[in-house]
C-alpha positions, 0 to 999 in steps of 0.5 A, a space after each residue: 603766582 607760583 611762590 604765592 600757591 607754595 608760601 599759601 599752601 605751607 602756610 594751609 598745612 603748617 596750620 592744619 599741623 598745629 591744630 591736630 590734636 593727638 589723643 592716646 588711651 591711657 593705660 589701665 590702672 596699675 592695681 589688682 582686680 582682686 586681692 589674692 593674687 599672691 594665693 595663685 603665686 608668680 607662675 600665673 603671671 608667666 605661664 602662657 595659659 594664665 598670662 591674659 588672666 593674669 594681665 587683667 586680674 593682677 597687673 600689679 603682682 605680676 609687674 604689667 603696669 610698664 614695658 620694664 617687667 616688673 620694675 626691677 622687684 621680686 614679690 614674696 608674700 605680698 612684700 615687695 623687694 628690690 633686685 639683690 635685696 634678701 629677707 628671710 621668712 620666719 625661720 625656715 628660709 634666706 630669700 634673695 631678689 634674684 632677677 627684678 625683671 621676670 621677678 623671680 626670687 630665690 629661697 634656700 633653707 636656713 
């Protein structure tokens, strides 16, 4: 009698397992509420004042679409770059992708 409680019980919960369905919220869109984020510049997106706004307004600019930071991307004027690419701005500036995970650029003078 006791197998019979065991296998019928394993069998009860085994059942119960399969059947539960586990539900996640999907993540927010990875767009921008609005469309000058760049206007504010990349300090909005770390600056501890501005990162809740920034996270709701800007999920894209800032690069909080994942747990990656900002997919290994630097944002300069609205163009996204790859980490070590460089472009120059007009003839003012070498910029470099210096470090896609904060997203921070560097430009020098030309």
């Amino acid at each position: 009698m006791e197998v019979f409680l065991f296998v019928y019980n394993l069998f009860v919960i085994s059942t119960l397992l399969r059947s539960t369905e586990i539900y996640t919220t999907a993540p927010p869109p990875c767009t921008n509420v609005i469309d000058n984020c760049f206007n504010f510049g990349i300090f909005v997106c770390h600056d501890k004042r501005y990162r809740a706004w920034a996270a709701n307004n800007c999920r894209l600019y800032c690069g909080y679409c994942g747990d990656t930071g900002f997919y290994g991307k630097c944002r300069y004027k609205g163009v996204t770059y790859h980490q070590g690419e460089t472009w120059t701005d007009g003839c003012d500036y070498d910029c470099e992708c210096v470090d896609g995970h904060t997203g921070r650029y560097s430009c020098k003078n030309r």
